[in-house]
C-alpha positions as CSV (number, residue, x, y, z in Angstrom):
1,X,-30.6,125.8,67.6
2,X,-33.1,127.6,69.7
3,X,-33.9,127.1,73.3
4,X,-36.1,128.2,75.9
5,X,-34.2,130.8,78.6
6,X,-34.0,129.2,82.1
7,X,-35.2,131.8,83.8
8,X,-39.0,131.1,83.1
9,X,-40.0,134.2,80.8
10,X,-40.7,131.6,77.7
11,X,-38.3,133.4,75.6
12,X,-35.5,132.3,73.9
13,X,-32.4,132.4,75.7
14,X,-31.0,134.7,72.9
15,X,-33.9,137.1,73.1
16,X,-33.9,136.9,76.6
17,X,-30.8,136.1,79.7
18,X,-28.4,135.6,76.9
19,X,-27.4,139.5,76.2
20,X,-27.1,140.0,79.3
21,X,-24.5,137.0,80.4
22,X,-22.6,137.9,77.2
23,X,-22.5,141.8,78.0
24,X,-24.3,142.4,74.9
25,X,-26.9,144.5,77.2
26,X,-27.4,145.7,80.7
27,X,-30.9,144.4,82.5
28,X,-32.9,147.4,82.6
29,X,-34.3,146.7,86.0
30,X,-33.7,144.9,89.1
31,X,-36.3,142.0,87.8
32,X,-34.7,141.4,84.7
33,X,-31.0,140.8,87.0
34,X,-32.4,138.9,89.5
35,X,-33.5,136.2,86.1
36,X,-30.5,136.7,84.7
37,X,-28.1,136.0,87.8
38,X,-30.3,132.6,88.5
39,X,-30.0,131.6,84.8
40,X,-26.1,132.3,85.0
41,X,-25.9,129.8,88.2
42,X,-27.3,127.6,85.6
43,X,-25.3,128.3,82.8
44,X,-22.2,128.4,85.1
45,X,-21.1,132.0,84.4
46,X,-19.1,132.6,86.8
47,X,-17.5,136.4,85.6
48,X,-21.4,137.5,84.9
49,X,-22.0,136.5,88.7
50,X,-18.8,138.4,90.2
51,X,-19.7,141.4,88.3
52,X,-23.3,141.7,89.1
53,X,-22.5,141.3,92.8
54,X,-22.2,145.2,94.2
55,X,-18.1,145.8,95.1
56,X,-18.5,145.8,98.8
57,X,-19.0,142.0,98.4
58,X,-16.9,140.5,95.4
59,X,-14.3,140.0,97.3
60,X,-16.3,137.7,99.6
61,X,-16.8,135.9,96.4
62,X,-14.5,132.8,95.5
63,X,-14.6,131.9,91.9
64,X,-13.5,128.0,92.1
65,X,-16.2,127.5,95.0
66,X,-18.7,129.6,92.6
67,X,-18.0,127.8,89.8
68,X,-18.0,124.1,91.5
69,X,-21.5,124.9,93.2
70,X,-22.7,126.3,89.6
71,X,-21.8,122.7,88.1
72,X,-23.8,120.8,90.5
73,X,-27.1,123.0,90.2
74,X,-29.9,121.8,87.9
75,X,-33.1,124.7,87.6
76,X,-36.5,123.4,87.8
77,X,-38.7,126.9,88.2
78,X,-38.4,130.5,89.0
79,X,-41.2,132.5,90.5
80,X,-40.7,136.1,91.5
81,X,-43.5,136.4,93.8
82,X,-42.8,140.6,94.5
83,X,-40.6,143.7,93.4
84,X,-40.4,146.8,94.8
85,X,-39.1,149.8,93.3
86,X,-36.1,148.2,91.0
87,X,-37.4,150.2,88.1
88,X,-35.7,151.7,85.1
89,X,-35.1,155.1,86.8
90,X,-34.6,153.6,90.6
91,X,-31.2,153.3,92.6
92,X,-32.4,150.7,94.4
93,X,-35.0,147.9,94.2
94,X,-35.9,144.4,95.9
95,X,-37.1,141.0,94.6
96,X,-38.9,138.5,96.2
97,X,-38.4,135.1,94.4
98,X,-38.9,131.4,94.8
99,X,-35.7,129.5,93.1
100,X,-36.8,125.6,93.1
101,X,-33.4,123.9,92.3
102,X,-31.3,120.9,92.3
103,X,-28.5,119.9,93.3
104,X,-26.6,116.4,93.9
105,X,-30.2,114.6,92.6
106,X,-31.6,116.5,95.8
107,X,-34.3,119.0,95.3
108,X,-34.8,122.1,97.2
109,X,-36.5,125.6,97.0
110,X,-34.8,129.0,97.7
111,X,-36.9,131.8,98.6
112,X,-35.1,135.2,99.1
113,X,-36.0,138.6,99.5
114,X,-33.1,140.1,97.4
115,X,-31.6,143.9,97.6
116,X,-30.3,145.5,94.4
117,X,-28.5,148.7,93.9
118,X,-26.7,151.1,91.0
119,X,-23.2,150.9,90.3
120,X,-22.5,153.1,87.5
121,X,-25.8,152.7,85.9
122,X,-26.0,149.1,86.0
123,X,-28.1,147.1,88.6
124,X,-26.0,144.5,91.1
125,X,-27.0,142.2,93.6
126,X,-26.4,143.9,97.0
127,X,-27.7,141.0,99.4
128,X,-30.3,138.9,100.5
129,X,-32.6,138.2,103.2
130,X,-33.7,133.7,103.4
């Protein structure tokens, strides 16, 4: 059965986040990771997190925590609201996004000014500014 991808592109997961958290494909830009990190929160994909996040932080990374904060979020919306650079042929890029969430029954919005970076051809997460 089909159903729409979390990440707010009204496509279906399996055209959509779903190649990516499988490791089918790579996101082609820093965009298409930031969606695809948010809908793995949702999903609860733990391994697809950890390995999207550059090396210099992974280790800062705990997977039980990851995964116990995972199972407590619910998504309501995603809005990138800016990218720069992040592009098919860039080594670095930034998203600007609006993540309303929630968690426990408690609503809340997370807006982020996100860093991305290669490794090995692939995009990661580097860090964020609140």
């Amino acid at each position: 059965m089909s159903r729409r991808c979390p990440c707010g592109q009204k496509l279906d997961y399996t055209a959509c986040c779903g190649p990516y958290l499988t490791g089918a494909k790579a996101p082609p830009t820093a965009a298409a990771l930031m969606r695809s990190r948010y809908t793995a929160y949702l999903e609860g994909a733990v391994d697809y997190l950890i390995a999207t996040t550059a090396p210099e932080h992974r280790g800062e990374l705990d997977r039980e925590s990851l995964r116990a904060y995972c199972s407590t979020l619910r998504g309501v919306s995603l809005k990138i609201t800016e990218t720069t650079l992040g592009g098919p042929r860039d080594a670095t890029g930034f998203v600007t996004f609006e993540a309303t969430l929630r968690s426990n029954g408690k609503k809340f919005v997370q807006r982020e000014r996100s860093r991305f970076t290669r490794e090995h051809g692939s995009w990661v997460y580097l860090d964020g500014e609140l």
